[in-house]
N, C-alpha and C positions, 0 to 999 in steps of 0.2 A: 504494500500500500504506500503511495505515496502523497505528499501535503504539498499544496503550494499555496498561491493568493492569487487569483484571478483578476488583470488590468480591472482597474475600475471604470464607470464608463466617464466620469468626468475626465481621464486620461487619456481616454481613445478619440473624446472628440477633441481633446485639447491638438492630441498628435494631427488627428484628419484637419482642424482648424490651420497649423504651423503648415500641410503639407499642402493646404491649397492658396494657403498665402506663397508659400514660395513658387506656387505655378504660375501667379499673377505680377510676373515681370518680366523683360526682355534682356536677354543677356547683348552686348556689344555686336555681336556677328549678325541676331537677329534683326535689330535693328538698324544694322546697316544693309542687308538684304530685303529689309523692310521696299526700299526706294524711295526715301524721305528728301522733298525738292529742298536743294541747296538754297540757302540764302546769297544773294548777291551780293550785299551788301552785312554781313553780317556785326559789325563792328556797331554801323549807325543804326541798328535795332536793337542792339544793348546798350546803345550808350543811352537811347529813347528812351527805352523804359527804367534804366536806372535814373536819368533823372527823373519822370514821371511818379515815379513811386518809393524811392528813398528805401530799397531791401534791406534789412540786415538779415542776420543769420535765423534760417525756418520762414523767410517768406517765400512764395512761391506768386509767380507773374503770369496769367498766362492772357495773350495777347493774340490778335486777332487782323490779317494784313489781308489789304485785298490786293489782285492780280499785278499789279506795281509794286508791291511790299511797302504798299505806306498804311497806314496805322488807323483801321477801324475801330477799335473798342481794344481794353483792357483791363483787367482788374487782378487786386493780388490779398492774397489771405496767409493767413500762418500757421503752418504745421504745428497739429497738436503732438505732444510728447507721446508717442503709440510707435508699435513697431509697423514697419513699412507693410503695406498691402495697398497693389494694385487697383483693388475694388473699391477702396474709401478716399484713393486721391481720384478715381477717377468720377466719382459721385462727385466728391468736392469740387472737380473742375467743371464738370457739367453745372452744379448747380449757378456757377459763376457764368457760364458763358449763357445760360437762358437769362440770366442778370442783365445781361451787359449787350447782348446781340439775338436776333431772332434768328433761329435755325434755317438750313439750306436743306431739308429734304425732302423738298418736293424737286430738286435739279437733279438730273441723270446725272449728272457729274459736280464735282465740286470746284467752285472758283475760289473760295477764301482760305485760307489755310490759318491755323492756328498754330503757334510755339510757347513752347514754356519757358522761362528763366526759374531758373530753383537758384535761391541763396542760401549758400550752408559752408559747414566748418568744414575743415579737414581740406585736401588738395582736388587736384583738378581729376584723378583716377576713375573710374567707375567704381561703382559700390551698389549691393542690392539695393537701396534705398533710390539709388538712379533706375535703376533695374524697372522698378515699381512704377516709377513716375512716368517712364517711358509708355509702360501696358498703361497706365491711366490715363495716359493723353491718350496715344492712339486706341482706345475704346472712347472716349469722351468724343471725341472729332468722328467717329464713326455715326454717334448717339443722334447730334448734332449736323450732321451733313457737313462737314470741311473737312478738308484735307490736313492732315497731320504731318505737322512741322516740326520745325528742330526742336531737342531739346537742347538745354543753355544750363551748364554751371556755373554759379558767380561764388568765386573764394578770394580769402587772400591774397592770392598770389594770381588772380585774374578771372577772366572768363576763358570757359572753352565749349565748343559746339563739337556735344560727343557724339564719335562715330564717323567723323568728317576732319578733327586733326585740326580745326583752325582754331585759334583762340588769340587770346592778348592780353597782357597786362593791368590795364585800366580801360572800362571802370575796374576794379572789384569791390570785394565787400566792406573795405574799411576806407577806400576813397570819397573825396566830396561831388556829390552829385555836378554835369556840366553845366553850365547855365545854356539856356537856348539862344541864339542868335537875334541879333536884333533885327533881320529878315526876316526869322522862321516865325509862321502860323504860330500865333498864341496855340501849346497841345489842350486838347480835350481834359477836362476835368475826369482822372483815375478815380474808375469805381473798387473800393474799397470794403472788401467782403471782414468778417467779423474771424474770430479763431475755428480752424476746423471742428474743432469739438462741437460749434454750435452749429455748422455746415451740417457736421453728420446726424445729430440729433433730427434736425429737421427731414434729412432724408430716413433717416430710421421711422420718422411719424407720418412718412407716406404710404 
């Protein structure tokens, strides 16, 4: 005869919970097989929205360009302290972009393409936490009818556009926002979403 202790079941779903969060993100290869349209200009749409919306570390930007890459709509919120899952940044950025812009899916095809800027510690590397954010934009942009754009790092030590090698110096996350030109269109007033945590409550209450 033999004794043991049988998994309990708050174990087993905790396991199935960690193991379908780790299936909701894109690793580097995937998301560059993906065929995510290059930004042209990638410098002057970070330097855009780090003025517009002054990131530090756990904001998250996600912005919205139409067919020229000039700047429809934006808004940025801040990651709640929770471990990374796909499915709750991708709620989050959804609930942002029905905020901020009306969907495109009644077009056969997408013209607007949406990118994210994440601001956070650590270097310019990938990390799951990038991983995540990737499955949540491009399921968000799917939800919504646009096409899924770059993702954007902003650290101390710069921005970089993973998956594509480009990046730069400044902005990053401990530089002073640029000032806009005294040419350039007054920007749009940044819509300014509240902490994730109250993003997802309200998606959990739907």
């Amino acid at each position: 005869m033999t004794f043991g202790f049988a998994p309990s079941s708050a174990a087993s779903l905790s396991t199935s919970a960690s193991a379908a969060s780790a299936s909701r993100l894109l690793e580097p290869a995937e998301w560059a097989a993906a065929g995510i349209p290059l930004l042209r200009n990638p410098r002057e749409v970070v330097s855009g929205l780090h003025t517009r919306h002054h990131p530090r570390a756990a904001t998250a930007i996600v912005a919205v360009l139409d067919p020229e890459e000039r700047l429809l709509a934006s808004a940025s919120f801040t990651r709640r302290p929770a471990p990374a899952d796909g499915w709750m940044f991708r709620n989050a950025l959804l609930d942002q972009l029905r905020r901020v812009i009306p969907h495109d899916l009644r077009r056969r095809t997408p013209v607007r393409t949406a990118v994210l800027l994440y601001c956070r510690e650590g270097d310019a590397r990938w990390t799951e936490e990038d991983g995540a954010w990737m499955w949540g934009l491009r399921d968000a942009c799917t939800l919504h009818g646009l096409r899924c754009g770059a993702y954007i790092t902003l650290t101390s030590d710069g921005w970089q556009v993973l998956g594509e090698g480009r990046g730069g110096r400044r902005p990053n996350s401990d530089s002073t926002p640029e000032p806009f030109g005294i040419s350039d269109v007054p920007p749009p007033s940044p819509r300014t979403g509240g902490a994730m945590s109250d993003v997802l409550r309200r998606a959990a209450a739907r």
